[in-house]
C-alpha atoms as one frame of an Amber mdcrd trajectory, in Angstrom:
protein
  -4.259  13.574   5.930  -1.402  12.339   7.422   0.362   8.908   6.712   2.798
   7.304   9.100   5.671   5.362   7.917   7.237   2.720   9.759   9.758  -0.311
   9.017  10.257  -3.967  10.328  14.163  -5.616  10.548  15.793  -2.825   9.028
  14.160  -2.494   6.217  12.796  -5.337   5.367   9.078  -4.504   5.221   7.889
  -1.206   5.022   4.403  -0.021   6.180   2.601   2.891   4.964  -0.524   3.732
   7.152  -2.709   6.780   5.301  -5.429   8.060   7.238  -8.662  10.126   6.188
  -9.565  10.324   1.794  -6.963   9.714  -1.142  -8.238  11.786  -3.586  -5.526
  12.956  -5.873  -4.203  15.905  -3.225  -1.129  16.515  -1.320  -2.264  12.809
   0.245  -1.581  11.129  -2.532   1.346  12.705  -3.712   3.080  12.382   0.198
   1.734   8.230  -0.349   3.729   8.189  -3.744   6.455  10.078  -2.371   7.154
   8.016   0.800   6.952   4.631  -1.041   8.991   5.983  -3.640  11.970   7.020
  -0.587  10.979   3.133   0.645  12.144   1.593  -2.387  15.086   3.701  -3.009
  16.313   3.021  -0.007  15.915  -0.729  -1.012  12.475  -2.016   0.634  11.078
  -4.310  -1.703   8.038  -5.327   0.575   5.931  -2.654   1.260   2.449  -2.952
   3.072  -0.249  -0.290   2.458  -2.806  -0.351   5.718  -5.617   1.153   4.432
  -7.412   0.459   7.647  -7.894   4.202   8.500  -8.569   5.414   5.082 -12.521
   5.929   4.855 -12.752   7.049   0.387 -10.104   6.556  -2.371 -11.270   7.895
  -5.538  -9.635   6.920  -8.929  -6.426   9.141  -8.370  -5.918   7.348  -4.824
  -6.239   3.572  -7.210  -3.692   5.261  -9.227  -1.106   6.119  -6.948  -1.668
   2.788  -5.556  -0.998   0.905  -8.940   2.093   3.456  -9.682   3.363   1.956
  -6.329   2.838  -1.523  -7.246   4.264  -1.022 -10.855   7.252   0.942  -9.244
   7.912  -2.152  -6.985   7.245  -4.840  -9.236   9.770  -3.126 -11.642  12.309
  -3.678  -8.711  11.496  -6.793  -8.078   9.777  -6.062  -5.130   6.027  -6.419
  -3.587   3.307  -4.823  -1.991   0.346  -5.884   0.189  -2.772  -4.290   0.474
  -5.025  -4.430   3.825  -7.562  -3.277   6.118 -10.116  -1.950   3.353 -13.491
  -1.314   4.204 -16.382  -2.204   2.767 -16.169   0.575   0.098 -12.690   0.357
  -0.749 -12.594  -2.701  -1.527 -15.711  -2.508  -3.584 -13.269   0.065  -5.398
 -10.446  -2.624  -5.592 -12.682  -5.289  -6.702 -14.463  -3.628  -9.710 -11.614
  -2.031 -10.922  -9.847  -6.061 -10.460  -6.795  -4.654  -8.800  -7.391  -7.608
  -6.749  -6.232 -10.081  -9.045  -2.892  -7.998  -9.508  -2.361  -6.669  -5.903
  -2.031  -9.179  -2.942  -5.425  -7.962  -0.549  -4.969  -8.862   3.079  -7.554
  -8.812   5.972  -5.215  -7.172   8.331  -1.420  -5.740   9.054  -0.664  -8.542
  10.869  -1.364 -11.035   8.058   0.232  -8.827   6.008   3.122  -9.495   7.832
   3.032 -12.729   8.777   2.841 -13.607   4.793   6.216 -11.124   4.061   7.699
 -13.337   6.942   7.039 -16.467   5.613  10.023 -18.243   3.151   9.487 -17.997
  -0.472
């Protein structure tokens, strides 16, 4: 598992890109860590690409909803895209989807971040 971290405009968005199963290891932990490092550093939009992530289990929902909680506390945001079909079967019966912005794609994850509030 590896995750690669990138920014847009200094800072402004953060993207977290996972890759292979969150399932409560050293992935999710490195996932909490890095968007934890985002946020102190003072990202408060942070997009989660799950586009190359093929299971999540219930540990992998949690980190996700400590990351969301973490940021909402700050008075920050996160997006959510690229799920497949069984991930977001995941996010839809547990109803994170009604609490976590779900986009199709990075790019209209980022294209919403951009827009003016």
């Amino acid at each position: 598992m590896s995750i690669k971290a990138t920014t847009i405009g200094d800072l402004d968005i953060a993207i977290l890109e996972p890759r292979g199963s969150i399932i409560g290891g050293d992935e999710t932990d490195e996932l909490k860590t890095k968007a934890k490092d985002f946020l102190e550093q003072g990202n408060r939009k942070l997009i989660i690409d799950l586009s190359n992530v093929t299971y999540m289990n219930s540990s992998g929902i949690g980190a996700v909803v400590a990351i969301h909680s973490a940021y909402s506390k700050a008075g920050g945001r996160i997006k959510i895209c690229g799920l497949d079909r069984g991930v977001k079967n995941v996010f839809v019966i547990t109803s994170l989807t009604r609490v976590i912005d779900v986009e199709e794609t990075l790019e209209d994850s980022i294209a919403h971040f951009q827009q003016p509030s």
